[in-house]
Biotite code that builds the C-alpha atoms (Angstrom):
import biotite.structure as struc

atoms = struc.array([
    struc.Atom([-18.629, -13.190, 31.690], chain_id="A", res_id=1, res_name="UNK", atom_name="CA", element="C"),
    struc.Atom([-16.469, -14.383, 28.976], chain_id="A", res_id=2, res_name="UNK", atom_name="CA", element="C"),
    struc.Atom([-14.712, -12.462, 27.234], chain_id="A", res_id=3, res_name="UNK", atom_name="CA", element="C"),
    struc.Atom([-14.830, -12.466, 23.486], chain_id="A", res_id=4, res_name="UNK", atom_name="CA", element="C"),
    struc.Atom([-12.216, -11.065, 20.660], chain_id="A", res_id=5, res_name="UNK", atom_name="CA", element="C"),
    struc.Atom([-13.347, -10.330, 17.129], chain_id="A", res_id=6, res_name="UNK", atom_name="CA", element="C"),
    struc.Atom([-11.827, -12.018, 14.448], chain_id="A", res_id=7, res_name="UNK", atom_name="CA", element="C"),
    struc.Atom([-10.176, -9.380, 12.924], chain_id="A", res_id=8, res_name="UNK", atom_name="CA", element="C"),
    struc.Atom([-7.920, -8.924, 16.206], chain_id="A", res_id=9, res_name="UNK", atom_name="CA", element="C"),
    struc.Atom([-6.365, -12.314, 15.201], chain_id="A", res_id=10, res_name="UNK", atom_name="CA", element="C"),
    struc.Atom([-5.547, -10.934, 11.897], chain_id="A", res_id=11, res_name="UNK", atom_name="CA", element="C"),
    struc.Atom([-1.910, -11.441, 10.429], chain_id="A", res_id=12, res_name="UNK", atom_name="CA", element="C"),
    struc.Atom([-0.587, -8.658, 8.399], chain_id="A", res_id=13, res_name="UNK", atom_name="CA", element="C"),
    struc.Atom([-0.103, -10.761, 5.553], chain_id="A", res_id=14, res_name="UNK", atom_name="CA", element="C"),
    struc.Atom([-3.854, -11.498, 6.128], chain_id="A", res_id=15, res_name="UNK", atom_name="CA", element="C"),
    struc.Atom([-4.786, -7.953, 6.340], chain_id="A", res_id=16, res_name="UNK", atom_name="CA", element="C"),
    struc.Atom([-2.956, -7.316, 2.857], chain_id="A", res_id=17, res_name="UNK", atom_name="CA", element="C"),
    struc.Atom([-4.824, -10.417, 1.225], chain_id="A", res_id=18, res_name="UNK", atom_name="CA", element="C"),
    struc.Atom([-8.221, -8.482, 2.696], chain_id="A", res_id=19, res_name="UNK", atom_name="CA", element="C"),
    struc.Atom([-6.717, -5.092, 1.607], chain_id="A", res_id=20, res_name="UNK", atom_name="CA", element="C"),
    struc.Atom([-6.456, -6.008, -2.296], chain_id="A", res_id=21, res_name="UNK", atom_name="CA", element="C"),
    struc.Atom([-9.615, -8.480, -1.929], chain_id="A", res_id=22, res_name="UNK", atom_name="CA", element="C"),
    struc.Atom([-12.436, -5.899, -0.214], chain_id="A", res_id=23, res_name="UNK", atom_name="CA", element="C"),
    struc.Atom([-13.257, -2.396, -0.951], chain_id="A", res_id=24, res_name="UNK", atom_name="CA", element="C"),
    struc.Atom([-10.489, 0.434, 0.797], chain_id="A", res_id=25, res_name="UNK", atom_name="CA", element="C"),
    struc.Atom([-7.412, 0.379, 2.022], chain_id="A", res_id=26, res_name="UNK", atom_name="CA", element="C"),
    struc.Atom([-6.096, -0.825, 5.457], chain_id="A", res_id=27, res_name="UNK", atom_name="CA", element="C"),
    struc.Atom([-3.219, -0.052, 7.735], chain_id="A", res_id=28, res_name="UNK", atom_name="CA", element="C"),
    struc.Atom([-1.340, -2.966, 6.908], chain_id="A", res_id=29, res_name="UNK", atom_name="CA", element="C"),
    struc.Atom([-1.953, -2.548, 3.151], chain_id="A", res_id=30, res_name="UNK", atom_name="CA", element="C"),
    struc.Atom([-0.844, 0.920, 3.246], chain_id="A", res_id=31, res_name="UNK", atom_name="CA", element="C"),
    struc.Atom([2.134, 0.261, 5.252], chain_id="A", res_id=32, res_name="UNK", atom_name="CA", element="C"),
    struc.Atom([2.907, -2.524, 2.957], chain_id="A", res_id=33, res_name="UNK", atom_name="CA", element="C"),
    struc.Atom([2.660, -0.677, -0.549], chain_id="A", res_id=34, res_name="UNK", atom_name="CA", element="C"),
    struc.Atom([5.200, 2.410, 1.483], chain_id="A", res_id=35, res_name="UNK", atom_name="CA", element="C"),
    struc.Atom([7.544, 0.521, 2.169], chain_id="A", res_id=36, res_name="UNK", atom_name="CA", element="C"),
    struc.Atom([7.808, -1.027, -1.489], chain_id="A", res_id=37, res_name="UNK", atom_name="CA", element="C"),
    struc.Atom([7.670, 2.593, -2.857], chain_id="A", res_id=38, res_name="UNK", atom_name="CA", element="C"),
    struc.Atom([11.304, 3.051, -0.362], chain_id="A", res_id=39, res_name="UNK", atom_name="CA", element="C"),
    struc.Atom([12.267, -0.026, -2.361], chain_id="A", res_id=40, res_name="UNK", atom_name="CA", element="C"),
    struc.Atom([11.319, 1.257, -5.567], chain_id="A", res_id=41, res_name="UNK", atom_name="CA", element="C"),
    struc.Atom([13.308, 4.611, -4.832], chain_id="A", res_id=42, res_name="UNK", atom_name="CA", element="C"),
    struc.Atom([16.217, 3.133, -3.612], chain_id="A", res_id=43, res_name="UNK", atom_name="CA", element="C"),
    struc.Atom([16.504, 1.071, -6.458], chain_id="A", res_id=44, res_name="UNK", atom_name="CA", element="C"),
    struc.Atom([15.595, 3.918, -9.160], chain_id="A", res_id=45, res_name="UNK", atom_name="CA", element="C"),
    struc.Atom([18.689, 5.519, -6.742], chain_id="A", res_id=46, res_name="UNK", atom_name="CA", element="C"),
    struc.Atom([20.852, 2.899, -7.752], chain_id="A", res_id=47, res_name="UNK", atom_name="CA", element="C"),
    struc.Atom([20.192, 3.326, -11.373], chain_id="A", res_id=48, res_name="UNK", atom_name="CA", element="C"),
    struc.Atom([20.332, 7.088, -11.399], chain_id="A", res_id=49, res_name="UNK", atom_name="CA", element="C"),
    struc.Atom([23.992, 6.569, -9.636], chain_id="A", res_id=50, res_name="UNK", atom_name="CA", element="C"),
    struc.Atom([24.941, 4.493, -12.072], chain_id="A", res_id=51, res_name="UNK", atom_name="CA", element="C"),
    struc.Atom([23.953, 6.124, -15.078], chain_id="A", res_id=52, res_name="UNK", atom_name="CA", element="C"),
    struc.Atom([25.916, 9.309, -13.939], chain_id="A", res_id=53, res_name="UNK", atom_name="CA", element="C"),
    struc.Atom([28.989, 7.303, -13.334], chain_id="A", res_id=54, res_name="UNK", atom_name="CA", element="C"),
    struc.Atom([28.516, 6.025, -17.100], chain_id="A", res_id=55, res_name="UNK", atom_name="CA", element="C"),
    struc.Atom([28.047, 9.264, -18.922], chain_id="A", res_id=56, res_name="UNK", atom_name="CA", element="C"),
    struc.Atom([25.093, 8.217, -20.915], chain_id="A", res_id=57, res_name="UNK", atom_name="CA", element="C"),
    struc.Atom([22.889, 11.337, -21.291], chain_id="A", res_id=58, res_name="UNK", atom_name="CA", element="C"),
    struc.Atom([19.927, 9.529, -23.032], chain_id="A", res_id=59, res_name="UNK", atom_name="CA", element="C"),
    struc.Atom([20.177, 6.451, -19.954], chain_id="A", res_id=60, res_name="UNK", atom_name="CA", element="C"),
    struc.Atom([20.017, 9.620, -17.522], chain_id="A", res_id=61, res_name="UNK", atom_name="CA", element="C"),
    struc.Atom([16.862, 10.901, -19.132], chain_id="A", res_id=62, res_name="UNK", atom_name="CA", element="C"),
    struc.Atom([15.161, 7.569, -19.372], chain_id="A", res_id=63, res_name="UNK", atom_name="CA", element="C"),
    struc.Atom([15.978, 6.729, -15.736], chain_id="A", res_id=64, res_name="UNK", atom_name="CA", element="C"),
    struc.Atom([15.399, 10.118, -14.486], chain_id="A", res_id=65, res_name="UNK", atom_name="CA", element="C"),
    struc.Atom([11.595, 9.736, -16.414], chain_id="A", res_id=66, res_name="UNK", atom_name="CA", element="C"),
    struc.Atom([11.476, 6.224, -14.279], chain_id="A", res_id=67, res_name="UNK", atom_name="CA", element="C"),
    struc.Atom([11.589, 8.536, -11.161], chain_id="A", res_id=68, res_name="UNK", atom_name="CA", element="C"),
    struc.Atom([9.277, 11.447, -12.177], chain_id="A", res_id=69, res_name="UNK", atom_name="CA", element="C"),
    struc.Atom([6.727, 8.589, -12.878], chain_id="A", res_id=70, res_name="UNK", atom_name="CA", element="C"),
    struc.Atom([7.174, 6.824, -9.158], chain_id="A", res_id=71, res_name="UNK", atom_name="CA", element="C"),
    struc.Atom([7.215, 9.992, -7.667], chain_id="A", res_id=72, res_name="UNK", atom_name="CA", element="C"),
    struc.Atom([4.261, 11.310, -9.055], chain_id="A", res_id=73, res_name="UNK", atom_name="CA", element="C"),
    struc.Atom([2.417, 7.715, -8.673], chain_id="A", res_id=74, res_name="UNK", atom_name="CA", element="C"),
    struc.Atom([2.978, 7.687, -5.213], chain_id="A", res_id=75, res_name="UNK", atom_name="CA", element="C"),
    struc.Atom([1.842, 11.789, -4.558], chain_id="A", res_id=76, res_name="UNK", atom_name="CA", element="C"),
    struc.Atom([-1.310, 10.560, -6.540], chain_id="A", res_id=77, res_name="UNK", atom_name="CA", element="C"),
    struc.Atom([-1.559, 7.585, -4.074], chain_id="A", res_id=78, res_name="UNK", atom_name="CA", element="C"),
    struc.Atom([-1.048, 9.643, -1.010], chain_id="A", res_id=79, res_name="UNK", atom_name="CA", element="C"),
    struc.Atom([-3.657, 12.196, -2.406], chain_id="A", res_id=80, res_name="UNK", atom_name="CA", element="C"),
    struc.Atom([-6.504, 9.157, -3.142], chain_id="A", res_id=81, res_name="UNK", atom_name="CA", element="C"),
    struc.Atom([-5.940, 8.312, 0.630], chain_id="A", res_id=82, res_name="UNK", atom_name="CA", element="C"),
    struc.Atom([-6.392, 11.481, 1.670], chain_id="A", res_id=83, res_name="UNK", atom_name="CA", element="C"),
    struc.Atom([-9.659, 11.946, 0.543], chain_id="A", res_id=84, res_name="UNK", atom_name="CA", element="C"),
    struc.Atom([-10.952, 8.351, 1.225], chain_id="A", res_id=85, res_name="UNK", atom_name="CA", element="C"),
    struc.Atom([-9.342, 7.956, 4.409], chain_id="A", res_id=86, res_name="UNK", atom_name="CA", element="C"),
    struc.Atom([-8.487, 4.151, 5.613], chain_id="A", res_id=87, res_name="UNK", atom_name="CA", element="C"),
    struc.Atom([-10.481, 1.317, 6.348], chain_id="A", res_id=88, res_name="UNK", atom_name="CA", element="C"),
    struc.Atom([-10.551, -1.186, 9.470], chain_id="A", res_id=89, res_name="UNK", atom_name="CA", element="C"),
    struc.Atom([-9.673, -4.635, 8.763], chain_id="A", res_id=90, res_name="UNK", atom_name="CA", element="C"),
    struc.Atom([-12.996, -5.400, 10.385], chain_id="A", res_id=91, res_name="UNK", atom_name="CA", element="C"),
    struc.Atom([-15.154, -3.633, 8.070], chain_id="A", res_id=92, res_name="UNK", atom_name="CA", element="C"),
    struc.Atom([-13.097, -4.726, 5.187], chain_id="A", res_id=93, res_name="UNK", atom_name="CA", element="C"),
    struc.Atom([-13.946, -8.807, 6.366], chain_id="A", res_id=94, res_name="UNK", atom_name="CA", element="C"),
    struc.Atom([-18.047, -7.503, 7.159], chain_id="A", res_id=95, res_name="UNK", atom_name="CA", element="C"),
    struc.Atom([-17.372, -6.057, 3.580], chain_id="A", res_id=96, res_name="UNK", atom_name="CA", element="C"),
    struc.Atom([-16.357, -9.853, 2.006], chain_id="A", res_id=97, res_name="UNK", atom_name="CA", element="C"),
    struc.Atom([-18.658, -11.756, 4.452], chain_id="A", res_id=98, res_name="UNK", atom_name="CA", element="C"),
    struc.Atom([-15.767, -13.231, 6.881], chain_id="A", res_id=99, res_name="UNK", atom_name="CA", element="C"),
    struc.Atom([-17.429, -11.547, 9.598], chain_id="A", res_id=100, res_name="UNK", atom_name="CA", element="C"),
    struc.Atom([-21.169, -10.636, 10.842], chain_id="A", res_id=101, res_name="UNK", atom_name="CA", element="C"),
    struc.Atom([-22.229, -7.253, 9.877], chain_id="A", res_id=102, res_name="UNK", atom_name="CA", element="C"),
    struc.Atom([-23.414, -5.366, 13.308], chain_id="A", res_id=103, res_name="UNK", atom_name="CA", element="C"),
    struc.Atom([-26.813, -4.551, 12.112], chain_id="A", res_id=104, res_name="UNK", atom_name="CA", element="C"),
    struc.Atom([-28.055, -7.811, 11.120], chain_id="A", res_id=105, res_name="UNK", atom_name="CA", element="C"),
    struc.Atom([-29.736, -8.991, 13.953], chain_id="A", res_id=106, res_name="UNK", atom_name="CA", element="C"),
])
């Protein structure tokens, strides 16, 4: 018997990210991927925030301090979408473009 792996097990995660913004859904590798730019995004805003209390600038504290309430609440909405759709496979997100046979077309 020979034993067969489905194309999506040979998946790289850059792959998976490509597939992620191309099909409908989100994937594990997608969702990983936007986190961890989000930790970016906060460190950075961080940063700024650090700075612009070490500089006494009220109106550079409020605009920065905006920057953050906007990431912040972008990524609670994110995390809330997710919630309620829930992820997608990698495999259902290549039937979805075509890269892969659907199960039920036989």
């Amino acid at each position: 018997m020979e034993n067969k792996q489905s194309p999506a097990a040979n998946v790289s995660p850059a792959t998976a990210v490509v597939l992620g913004a191309l099909a409908p859904g989100v994937n594990g590798a997608t969702w990983n991927t936007l986190k961890s730019t989000f930790v970016m995004l906060g460190l950075c805003l961080a940063v700024m925030l650090g700075l612009t209390f070490s500089s006494g600038d009220s109106l550079l504290m409020l605009h920065v301090a905006f920057l953050v309430v906007i990431a912040v609440s972008l990524f609670l909405l994110l995390n809330w979408f997710l919630a309620q759709t829930g992820l997608v496979t990698i495999e259902r997100q290549m039937q979805e473009l075509d890269l892969m046979p659907n199960d039920h077309s036989r």
